[in-house]
SEBA-513546 format. One record per residue: y, z, x of N, C-alpha, C in turn; residue in three letters. Coordinates in pm, whole numbers, padded with zeros to 5 digits, always signed. Example, Ala and Ser with C-alpha at 12.3 -4.5 7.8 and 13.67 -1.06 7.14 Angstrom:
# SEBA-513546
-00569+00780+01319-00450+00780+01230-00330+00780+01320Ala;-00225+00708+01285-00106+00714+01367+00003+00787+01290Ser;
This chain:
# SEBA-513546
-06625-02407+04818-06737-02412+04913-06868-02441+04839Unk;-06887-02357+04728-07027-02370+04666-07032-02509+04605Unk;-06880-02625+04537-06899-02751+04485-06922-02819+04628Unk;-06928-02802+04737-06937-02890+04827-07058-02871+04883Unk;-07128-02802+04891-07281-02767+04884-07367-02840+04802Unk;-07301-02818+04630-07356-02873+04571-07390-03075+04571Unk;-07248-03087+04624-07236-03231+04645-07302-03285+04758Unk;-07321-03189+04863-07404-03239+04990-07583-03204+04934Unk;-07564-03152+04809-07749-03158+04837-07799-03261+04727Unk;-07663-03278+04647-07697-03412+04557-07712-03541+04644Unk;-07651-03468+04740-07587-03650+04862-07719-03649+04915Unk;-07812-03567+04968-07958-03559+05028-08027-03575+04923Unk;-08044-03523+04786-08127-03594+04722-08179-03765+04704Unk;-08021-03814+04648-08008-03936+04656-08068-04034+04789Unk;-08038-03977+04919-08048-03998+05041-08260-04007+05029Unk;-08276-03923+04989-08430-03874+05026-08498-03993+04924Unk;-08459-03979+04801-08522-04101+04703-08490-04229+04787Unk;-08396-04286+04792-08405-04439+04855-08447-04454+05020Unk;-08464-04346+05093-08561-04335+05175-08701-04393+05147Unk;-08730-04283+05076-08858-04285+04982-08906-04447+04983Unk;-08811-04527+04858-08821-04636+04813-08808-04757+04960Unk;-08753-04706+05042-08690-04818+05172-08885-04837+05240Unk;-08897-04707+05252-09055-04670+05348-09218-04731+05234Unk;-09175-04760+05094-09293-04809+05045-09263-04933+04991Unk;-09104-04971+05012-09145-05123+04960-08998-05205+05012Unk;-08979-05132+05090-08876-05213+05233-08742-05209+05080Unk;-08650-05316+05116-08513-05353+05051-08546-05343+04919Unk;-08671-05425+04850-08716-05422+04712-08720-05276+04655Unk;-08818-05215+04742-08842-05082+04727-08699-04990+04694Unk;-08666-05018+04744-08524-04927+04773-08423-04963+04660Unk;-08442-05092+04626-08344-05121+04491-08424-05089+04376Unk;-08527-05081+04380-08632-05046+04277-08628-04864+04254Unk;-08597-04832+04358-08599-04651+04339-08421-04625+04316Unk;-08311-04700+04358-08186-04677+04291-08200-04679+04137Unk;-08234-04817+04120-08207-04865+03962-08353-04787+03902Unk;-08422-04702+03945-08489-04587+03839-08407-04497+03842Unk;-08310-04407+03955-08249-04287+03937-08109-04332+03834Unk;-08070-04456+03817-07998-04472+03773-08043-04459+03622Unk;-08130-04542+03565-08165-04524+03435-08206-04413+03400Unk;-08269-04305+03506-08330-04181+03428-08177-04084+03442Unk;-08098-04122+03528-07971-04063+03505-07892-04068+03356Unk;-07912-04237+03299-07883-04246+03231-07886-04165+03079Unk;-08014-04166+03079-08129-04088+02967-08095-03950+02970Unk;-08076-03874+03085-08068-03741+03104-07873-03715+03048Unk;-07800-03812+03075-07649-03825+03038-07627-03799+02903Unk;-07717-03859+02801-07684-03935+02659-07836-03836+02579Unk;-07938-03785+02633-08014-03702+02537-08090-03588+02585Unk;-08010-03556+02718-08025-03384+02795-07999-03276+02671Unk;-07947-03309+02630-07890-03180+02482-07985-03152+02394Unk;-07991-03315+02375-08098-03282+02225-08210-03231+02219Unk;-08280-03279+02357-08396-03241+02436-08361-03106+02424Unk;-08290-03044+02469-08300-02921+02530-08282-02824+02427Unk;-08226-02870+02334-08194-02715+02230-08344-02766+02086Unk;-08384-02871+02109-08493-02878+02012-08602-02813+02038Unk;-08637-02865+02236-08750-02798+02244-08739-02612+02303Unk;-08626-02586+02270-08564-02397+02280-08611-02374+02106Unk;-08613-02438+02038-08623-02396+01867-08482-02370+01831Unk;-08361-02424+01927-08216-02354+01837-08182-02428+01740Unk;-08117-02339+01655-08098-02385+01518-07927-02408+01485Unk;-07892-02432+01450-07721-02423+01393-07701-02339+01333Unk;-07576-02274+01338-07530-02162+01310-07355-02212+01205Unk;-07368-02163+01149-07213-02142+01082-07130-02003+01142Unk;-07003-02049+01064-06915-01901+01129-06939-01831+01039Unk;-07017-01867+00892-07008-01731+00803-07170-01683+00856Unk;-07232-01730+00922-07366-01649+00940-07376-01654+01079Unk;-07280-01646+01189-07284-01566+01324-07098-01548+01320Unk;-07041-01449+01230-06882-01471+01278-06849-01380+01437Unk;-06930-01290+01446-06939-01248+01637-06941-01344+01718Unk;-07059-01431+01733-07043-01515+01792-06935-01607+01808Unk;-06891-01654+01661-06745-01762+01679-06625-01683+01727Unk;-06666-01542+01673-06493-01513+01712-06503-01523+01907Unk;-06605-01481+01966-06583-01489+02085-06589-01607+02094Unk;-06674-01687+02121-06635-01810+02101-06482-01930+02133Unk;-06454-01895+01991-06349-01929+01975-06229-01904+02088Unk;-06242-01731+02108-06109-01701+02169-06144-01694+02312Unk;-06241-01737+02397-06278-01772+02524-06243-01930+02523Unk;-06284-02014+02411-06225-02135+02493-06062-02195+02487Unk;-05999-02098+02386-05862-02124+02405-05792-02060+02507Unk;-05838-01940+02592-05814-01902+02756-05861-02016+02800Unk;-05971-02079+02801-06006-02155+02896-05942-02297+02934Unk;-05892-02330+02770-05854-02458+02752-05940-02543+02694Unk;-06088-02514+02621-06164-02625+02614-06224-02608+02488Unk;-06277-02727+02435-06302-02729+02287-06393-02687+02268Unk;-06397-02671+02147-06493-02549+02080-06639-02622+02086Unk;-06753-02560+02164-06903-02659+02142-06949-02571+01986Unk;-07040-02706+01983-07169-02632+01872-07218-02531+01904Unk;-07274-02429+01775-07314-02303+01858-07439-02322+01795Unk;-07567-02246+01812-07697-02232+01785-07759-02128+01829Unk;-07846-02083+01754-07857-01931+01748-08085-02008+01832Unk;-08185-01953+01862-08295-01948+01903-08354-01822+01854Unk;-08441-01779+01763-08529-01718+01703-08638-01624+01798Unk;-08580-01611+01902-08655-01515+02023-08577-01376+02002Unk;-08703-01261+02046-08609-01153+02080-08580-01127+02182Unk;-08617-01167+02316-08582-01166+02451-08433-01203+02448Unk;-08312-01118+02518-08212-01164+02487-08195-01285+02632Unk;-08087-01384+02582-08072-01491+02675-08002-01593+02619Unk;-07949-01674+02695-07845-01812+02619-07862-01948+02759Unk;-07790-02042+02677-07838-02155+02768-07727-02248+02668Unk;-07620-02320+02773-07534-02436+02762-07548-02587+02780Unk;-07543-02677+02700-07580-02789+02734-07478-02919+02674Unk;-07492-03022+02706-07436-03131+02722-07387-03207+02819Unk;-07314-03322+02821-07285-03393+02937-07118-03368+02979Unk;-07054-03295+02881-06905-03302+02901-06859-03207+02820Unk;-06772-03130+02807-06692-03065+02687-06704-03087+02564Unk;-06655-03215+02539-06674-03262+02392-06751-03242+02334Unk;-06886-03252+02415-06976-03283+02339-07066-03168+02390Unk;-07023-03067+02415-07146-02953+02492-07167-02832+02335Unk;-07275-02768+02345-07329-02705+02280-07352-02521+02364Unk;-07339-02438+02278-07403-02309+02343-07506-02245+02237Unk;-07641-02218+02289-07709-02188+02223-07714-01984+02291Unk;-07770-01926+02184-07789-01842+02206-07946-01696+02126Unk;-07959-01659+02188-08118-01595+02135-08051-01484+02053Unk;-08150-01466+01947-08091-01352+01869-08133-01240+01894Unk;-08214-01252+02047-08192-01069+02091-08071-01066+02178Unk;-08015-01161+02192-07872-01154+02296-07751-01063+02189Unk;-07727-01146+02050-07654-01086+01938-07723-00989+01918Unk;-07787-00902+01932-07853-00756+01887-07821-00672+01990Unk;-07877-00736+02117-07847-00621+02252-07739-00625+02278Unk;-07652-00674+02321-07553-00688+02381-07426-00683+02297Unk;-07315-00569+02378-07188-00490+02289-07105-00591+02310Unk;-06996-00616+02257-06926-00714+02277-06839-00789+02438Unk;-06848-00639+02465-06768-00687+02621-06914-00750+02696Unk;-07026-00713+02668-07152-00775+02761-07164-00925+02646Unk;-07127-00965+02557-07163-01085+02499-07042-01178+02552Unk;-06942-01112+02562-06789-01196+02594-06827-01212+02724Unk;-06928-01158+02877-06943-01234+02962-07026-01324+03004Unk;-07155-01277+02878-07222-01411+02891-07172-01537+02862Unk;-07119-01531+02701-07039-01634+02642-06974-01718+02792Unk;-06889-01642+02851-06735-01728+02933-06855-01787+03079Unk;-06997-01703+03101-07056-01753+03175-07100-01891+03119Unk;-07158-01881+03027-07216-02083+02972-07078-02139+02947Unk;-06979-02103+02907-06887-02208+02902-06813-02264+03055Unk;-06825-02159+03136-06790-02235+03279-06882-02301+03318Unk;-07005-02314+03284-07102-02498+03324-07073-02600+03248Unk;-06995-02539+03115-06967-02650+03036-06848-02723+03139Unk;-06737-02611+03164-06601-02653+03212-06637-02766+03364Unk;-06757-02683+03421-06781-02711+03528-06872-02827+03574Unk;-06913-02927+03454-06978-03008+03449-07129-02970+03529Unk;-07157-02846+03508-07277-02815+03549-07407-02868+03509Unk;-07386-02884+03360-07524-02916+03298-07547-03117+03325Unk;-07409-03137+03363-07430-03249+03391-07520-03294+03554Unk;-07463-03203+03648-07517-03236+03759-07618-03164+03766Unk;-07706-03076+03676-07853-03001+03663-07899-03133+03641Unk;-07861-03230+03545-07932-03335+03445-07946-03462+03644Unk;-07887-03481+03644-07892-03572+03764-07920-03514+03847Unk;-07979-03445+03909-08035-03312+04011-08201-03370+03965Unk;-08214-03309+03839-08330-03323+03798-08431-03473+03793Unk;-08323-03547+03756-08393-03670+03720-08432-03758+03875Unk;-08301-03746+03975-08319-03775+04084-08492-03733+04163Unk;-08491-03573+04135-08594-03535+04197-08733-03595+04115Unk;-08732-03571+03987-08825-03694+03927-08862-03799+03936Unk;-08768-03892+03978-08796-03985+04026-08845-04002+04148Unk;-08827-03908+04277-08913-03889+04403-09049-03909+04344Unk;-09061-03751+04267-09190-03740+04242-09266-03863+04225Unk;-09197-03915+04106-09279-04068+04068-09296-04156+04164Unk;-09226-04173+04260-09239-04285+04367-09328-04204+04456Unk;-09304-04086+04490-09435-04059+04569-09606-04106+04548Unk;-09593-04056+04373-09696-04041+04304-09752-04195+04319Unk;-09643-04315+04297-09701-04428+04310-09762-04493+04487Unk;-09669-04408+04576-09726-04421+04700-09841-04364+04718Unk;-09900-04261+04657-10041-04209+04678-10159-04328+04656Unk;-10116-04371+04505-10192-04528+04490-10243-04597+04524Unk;-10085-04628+04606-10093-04767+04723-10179-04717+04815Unk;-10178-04604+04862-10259-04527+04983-10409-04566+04965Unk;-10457-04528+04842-10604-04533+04816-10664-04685+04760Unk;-10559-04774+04765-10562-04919+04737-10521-05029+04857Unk;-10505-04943+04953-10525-04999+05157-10419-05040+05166Unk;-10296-04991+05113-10180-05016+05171-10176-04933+05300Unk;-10213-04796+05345-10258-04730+05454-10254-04827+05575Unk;-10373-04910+05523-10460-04989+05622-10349-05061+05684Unk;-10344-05139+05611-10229-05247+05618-10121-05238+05703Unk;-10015-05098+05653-09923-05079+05689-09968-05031+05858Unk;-10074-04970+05847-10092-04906+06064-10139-05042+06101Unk;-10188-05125+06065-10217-05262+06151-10089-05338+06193Unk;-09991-05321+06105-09877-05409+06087-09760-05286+06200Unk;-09724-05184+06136-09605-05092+06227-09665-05007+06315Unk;-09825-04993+06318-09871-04904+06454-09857-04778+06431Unk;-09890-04692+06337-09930-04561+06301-09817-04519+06166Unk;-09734-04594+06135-09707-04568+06035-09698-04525+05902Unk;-09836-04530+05870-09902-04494+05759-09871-04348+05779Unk;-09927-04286+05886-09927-04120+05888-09802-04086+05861Unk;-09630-04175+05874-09523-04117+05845-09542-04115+05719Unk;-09591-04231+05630-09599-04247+05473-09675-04126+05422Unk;-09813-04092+05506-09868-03978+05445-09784-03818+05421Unk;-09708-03855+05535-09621-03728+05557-09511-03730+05434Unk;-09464-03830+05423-09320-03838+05346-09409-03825+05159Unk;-09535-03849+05171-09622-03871+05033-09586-03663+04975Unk;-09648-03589+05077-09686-03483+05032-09508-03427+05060Unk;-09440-03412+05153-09309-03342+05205-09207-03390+05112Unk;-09167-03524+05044-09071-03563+04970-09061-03507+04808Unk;-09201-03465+04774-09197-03415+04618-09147-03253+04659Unk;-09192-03190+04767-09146-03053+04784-08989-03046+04786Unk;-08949-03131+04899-08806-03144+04947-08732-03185+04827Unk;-08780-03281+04741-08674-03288+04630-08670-03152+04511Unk;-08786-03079+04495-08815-02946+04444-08651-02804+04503Unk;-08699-02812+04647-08609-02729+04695-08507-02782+04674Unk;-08424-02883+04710-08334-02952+04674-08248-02952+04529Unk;-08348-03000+04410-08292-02919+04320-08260-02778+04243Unk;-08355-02689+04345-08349-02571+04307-08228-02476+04388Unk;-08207-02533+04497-08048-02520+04576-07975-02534+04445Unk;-07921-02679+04435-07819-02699+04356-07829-02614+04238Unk;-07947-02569+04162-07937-02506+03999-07890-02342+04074Unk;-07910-02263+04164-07845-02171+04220-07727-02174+04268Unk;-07651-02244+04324-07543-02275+04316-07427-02275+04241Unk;-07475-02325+04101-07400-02379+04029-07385-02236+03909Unk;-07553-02172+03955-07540-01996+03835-07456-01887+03892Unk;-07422-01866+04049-07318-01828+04153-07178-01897+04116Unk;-07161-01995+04071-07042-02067+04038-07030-02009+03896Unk;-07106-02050+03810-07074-01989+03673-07019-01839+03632Unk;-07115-01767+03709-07063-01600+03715-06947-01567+03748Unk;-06896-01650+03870-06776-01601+03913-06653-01661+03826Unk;-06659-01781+03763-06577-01861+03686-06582-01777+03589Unk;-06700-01761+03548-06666-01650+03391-06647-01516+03408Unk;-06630-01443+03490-06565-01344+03557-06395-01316+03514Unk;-06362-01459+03603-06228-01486+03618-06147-01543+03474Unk;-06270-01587+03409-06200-01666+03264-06214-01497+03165Unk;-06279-01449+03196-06267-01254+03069-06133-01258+03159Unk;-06139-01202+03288-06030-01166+03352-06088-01039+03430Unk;-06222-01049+03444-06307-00887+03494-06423-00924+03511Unk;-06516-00865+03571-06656-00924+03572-06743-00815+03511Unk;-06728-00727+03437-06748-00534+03397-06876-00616+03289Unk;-06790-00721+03183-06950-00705+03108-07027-00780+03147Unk;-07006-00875+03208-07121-00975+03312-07210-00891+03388Unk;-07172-00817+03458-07244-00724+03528-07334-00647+03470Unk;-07259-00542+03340-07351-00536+03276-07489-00592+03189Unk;-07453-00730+03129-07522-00811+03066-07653-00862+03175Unk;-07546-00879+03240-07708-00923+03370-07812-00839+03385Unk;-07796-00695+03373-07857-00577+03409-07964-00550+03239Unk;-07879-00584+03191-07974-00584+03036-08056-00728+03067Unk;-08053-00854+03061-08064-00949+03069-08198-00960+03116Unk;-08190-00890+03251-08315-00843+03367-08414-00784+03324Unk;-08360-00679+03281-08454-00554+03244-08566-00624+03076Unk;-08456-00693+03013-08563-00720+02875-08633-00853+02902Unk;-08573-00934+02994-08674-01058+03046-08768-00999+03130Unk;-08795-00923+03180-08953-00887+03224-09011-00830+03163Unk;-08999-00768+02996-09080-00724+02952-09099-00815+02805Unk;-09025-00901+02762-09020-00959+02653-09017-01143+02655Unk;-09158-01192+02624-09168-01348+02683-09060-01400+02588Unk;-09061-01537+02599-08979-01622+02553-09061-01765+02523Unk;-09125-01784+02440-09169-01954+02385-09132-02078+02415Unk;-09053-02091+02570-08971-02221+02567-09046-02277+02691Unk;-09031-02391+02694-09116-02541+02788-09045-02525+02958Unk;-09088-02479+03050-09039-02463+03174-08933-02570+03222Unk;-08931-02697+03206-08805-02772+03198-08681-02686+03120Unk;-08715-02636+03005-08591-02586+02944-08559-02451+03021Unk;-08624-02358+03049-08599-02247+03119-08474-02231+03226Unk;-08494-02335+03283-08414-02350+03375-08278-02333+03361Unk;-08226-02386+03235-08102-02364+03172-08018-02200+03118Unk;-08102-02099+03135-08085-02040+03051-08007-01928+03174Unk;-07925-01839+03134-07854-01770+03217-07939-01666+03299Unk;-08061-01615+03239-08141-01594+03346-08279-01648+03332Unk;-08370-01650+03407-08477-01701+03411-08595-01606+03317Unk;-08619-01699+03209-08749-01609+03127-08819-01547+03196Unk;-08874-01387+03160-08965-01376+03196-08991-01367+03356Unk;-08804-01338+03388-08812-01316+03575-08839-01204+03605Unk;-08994-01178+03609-09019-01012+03648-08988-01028+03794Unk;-09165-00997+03896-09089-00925+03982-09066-01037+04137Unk;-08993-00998+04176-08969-01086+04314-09069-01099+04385Unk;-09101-01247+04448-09213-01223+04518-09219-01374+04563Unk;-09303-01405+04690-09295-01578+04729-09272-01673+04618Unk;-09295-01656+04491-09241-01753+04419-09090-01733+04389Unk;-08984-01668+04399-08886-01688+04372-08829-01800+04465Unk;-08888-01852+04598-08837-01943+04631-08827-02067+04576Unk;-08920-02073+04482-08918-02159+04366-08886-02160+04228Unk;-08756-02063+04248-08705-02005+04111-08579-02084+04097Unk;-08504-02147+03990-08425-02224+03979-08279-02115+03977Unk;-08351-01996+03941-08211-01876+03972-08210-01818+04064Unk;-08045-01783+04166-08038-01658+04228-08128-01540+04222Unk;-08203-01431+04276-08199-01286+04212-08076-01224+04173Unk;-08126-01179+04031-08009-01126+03972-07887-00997+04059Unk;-07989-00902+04153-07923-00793+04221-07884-00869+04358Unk;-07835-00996+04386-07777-01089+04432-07599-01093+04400Unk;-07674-01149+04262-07557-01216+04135-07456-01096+04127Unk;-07533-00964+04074-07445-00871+04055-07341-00851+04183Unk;-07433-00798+04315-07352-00810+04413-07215-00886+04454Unk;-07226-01027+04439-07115-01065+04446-07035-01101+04321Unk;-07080-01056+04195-06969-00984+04107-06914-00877+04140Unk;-06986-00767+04236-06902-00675+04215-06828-00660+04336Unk;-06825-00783+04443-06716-00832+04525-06597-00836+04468Unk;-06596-00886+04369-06498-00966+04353-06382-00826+04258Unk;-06450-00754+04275-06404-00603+04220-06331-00558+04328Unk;-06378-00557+04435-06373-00517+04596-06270-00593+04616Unk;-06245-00733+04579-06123-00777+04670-06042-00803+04583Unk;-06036-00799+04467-05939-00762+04351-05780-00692+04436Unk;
């Protein structure tokens, strides 16, 4: 249910951009706003990773200087079936982790070194099996095309504002008879709508991860717990990383307290998350 959600709000994203492109520059327009989501798709496919663990500060790790980490590691992705990513350790004490790449092969797990300090092994073994089910789950791939899609709104909006103040306005209500005011509408409503839009799908997919890595320990006991640590030291302990990267990370830096902005939070609330972990206890 939750991949088919996810696929219907990728299907409205897509839908909303070549809208977008159809309403500021007719057929041209519209092939002109595909073949951008396509190339920034591209970009986000082939250097989402590198981007993402450079500007986190993670570093590479060996097995002789994190062997905790590899041994879990290790023995979560041979339950899982999947190859071993790069690991990388981030120089924060806020504990927290964040998975990336476009596929298995080639995916990476980074992790903060207040995560290896706080967290006992059964709470590290459910974070761990949590980033590797976005790996399994091609999550970080459809965050990366989520994102770029909605970027590219932005940009085409941004270039319709332009046209607005350069009498395309004019033009367009002389020619379709009040039209412009739909353009004004779709100018300010399409950068929001692609916002919510991707912030659906990145909740989605952290509801998908929990429960997958739940099921890959075989329990959801240290997930639950870890979340509850997770919570408690991200509202009191910042984190140095670029709000694009945040997004990635199993919980949201620095998610103190609930309030009208969580509707613009790329995570669930965590006493959400727990909840339906500890469903899944319930129908066990």
């Amino acid at each position: 249910m939750r991949t088919f959600r996810t696929a219907l709000l990728l299907t409205s994203l897509t839908l909303l951009l070549l809208f977008l492109g159809r309403l500021f520059g007719g057929q041209t327009g519209m092939t002109l706003a595909l073949g951008l989501a396509v190339l920034m798709n591209g970009i986000a496919y082939f250097y989402s990773d590198r981007i993402a663990l450079a500007a986190s500060g993670a570093r590479p790790v060996t097995p002789e200087q994190a062997p905790r980490l590899y041994a879990v590691v290790e023995r979560l992705c041979q339950k899982a079936s999947l190859p071993m990513p790069r690991l990388y350790v981030i120089p924060e004490a806020a504990p927290n982790a964040f998975a990336t790449g476009r596929d298995p092969r080639h995916a990476s797990v980074a992790v903060t070194e207040g995560l290896l300090t706080l967290m006992n092994d059964e709470e590290l073994e459910g974070v761990i099996a949590h980033e590797l089910s976005h790996v399994k789950n091609y999550d970080i791939l459809t965050s990366s095309i989520a994102a770029t899609l909605a970027g590219a709104i932005t940009w085409l909006a941004e270039m319709g504002r332009w046209g607005l103040l350069f009498g395309y306005g004019d033009r367009r209500d002389e020619e379709s008879g009040g039209n412009a005011l739909v353009a004004i509408l779709m100018l300010i409503l399409a950068p929001l709508a692609a916002l919510l839009l991707q912030l659906g799908i990145s909740r989605q997919r952290e509801y998908q991860a929990d429960a997958s890595g739940a099921r890959m320990v075989g329990h959801p006991y240290g997930l639950i717990s870890a979340l509850r640590k997770l919570d408690a030291y991200n509202r009191r302990l910042a984190m140095d990383v670029p709000p694009a990267v945040s997004s990635l990370f199993i919980v949201a830096p620095l998610n103190a307290r609930q309030t009208l902005a969580s509707l613009f939070s790329t995570h669930p609330p965590i006493e959400r998350r727990i909840a339906q972990l500890e469903q899944m206890v319930v129908t066990r």
